[in-house]
N, C-alpha and C positions, 0 to 999 in steps of 0.2 A: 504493500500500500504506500509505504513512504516512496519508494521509486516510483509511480504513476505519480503522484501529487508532486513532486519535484520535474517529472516529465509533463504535466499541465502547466507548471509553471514558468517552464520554457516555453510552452508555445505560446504564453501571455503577450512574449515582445511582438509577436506575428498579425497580436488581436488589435486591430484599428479603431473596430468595438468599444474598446475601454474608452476612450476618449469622447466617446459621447456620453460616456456614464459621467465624464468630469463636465464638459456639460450642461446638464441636466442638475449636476451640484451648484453648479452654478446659476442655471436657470432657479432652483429653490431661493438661493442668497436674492438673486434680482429680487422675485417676487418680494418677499420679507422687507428689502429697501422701498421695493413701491409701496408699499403697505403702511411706510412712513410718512408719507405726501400725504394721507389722510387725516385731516382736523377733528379726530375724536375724543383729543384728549389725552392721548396714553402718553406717557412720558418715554421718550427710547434710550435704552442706554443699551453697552455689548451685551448684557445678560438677556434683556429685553429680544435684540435682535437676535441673538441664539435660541433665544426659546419659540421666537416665532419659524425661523429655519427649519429648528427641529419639527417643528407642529407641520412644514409644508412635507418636509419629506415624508412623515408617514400617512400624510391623508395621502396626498395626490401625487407627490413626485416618485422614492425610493422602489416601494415595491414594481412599480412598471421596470424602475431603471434595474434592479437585478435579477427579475423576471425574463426580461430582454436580451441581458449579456450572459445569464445563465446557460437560457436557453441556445446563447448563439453557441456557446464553446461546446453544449453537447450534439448541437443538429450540425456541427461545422465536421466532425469527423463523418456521417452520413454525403452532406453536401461534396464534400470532397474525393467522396467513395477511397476513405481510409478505411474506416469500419473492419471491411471485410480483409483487411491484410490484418489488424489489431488484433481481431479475434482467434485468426489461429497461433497466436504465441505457447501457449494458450492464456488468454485473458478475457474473463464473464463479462458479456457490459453491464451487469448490476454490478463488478469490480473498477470497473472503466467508469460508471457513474458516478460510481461513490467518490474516485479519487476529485473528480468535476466538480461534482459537488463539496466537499472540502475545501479545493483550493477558491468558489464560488465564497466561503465564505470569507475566508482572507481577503478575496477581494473586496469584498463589503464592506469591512473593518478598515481599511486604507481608502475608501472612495469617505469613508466618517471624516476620517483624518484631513483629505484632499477638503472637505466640506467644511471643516474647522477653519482651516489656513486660507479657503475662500470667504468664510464671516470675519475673521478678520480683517481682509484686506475689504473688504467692504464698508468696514465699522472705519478704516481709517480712509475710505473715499466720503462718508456718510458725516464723519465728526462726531460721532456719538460720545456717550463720557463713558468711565467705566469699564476702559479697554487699561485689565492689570495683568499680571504674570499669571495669578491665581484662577483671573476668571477665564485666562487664554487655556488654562492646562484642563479645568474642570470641564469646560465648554470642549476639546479635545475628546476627552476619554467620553464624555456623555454622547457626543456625535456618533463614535467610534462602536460606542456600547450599543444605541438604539439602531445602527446601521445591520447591527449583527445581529439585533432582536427580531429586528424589522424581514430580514432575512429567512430567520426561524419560521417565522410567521408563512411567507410564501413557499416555503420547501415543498409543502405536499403539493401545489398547484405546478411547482417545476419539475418534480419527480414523475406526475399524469403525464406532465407534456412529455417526457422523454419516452413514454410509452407508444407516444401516438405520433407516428408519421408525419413532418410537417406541422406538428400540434403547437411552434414555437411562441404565433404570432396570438393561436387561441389561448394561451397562458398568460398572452400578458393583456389581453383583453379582458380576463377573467381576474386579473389581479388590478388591472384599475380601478375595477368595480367592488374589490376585494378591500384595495385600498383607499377609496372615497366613503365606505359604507363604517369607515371611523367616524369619520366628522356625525354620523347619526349615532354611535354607540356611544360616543364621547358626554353625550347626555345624559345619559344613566347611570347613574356611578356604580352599582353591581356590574352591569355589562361594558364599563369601560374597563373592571377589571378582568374578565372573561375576553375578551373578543380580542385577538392576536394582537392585533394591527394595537390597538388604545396599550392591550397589556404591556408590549411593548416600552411606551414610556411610562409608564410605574416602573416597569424596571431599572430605568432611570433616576426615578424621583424627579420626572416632570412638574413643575411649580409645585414642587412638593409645598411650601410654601402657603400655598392656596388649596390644592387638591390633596384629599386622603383618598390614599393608593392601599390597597392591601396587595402586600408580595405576596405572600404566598399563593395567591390565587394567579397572579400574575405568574408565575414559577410554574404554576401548572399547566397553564393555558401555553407558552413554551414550550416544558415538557412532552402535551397533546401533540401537539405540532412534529415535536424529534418521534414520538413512536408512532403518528400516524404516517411520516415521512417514513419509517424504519419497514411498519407492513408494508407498503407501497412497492419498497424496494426487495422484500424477501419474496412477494408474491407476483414479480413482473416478468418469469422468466416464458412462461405461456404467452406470455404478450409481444416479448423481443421476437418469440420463434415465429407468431404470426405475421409479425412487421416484415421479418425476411422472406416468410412465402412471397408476404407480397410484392415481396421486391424482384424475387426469382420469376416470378409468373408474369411479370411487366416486360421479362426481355422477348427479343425478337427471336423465333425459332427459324434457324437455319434452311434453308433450302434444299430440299434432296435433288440427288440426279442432276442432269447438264442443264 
């Protein structure tokens, strides 16, 4: 397993992909700074605009964005008709998955980071006050943490899609709706602590401040997520076999005779 995950990690330099993921980190920041032009009253400072950052990624920005680049690093050995030289090593594509999915989350965890160093630099386009060592490092890890949560959260809906033939684009159609369907659970505060996407930043200590979060509920809504992703993957191997009929039954049969 460590050799496949260090061998997806190579092929990262290849993925052009990631760079729309930085992006779309940035497209969050924008939003966040527009949101400042508003005369409502709110007072902005860097914590202020990290927390609204953070609020964009997990309604509407994050989960499309690692849904997407997920998806592309597992449909790119298909697209490239690699697949079929991979698998006679021999290596399972539920082992080939898993390594994808693994380094999927690394990735998440450094596009936080990339999203940190973007509010940043935004806070010092913006002028805001309240930009210290403390709130650069917390604001960091908090990114970084809710990037990886936020991830958890979308696994099972990436894991279907490697099942399903071309399914990359239906995963992340499914996960915008996945992930806009916060902003209504956000409401309730039992089902902000249940519903992935909200649980998510409780495990943060999103304005804790303001909001009581219960973790442990939040911990387990996480946890759902790693063993609903985990059957997903013990139970996919009926599924891989039928993706290759289909794949074998699409070629062109030869010609007999002159």
């Amino acid at each position: 397993m460590f050799r496949m995950i260090k061998t997806e990690l190579w092929k990262l330099k290849r993925y052009h992909v990631l760079w729309a993921g930085v992006l779309l980190m940035a497209l969050s920041v924008l939003l966040a700074l527009f949101s400042s032009t508003a005369q409502d009253g709110s007072v902005w400072t860097f914590s202020f605009l990290a927390e609204q950052v953070i609020k964009n990624n997990a309604t509407t920005i994050f989960p499309v964005c690692i849904t997407l680049i997920t998806g592309y690093m597992i449909a790119r050995e298909e697209k490239d008709d690699t697949l079929k030289n991979i698998v006679t090593i021999p290596v399972s594509y539920r082992a080939l998955l898993c390594g994808k999915l693994v380094v999927g989350g690394l990735v998440s965890a450094l596009f936080g980071l990339a999203c940190a160093a973007l509010t940043v630099l935004g806070n010092l386009i913006a002028g805001f006050p309240g930009l210290t060592v403390p709130a650069v490092v917390q604001t960091a890890v908090q990114m970084s943490f809710n990037c990886l949560c936020l991830y958890i959260a979308v696994l099972p809906i990436i894991a279907v899609s490697a099942c399903i033939s071309g399914g990359n684009m239906t995963g992340v159609i499914i996960a915008f709706v996945y992930g806009y369907g916060g902003m209504f659970a956000a409401g309730s505060v039992k089902l902000s602590n249940l519903y992935p996407i909200t649980a998510s930043l409780g495990m943060i200590g999103y304005r804790s401040y303001d909001v009581t979060w219960n973790t442990p509920l939040c911990c387990g809504s996480m946890a759902l997520m790693i063993a609903l992703t985990a059957v997903i993957l013990l139970t996919m191997k009926s599924g891989t076999d039928r993706r290759w009929s289909a794949r074998k039954k699409t070629k062109t049969p030869l010609k007999k005779g002159w």
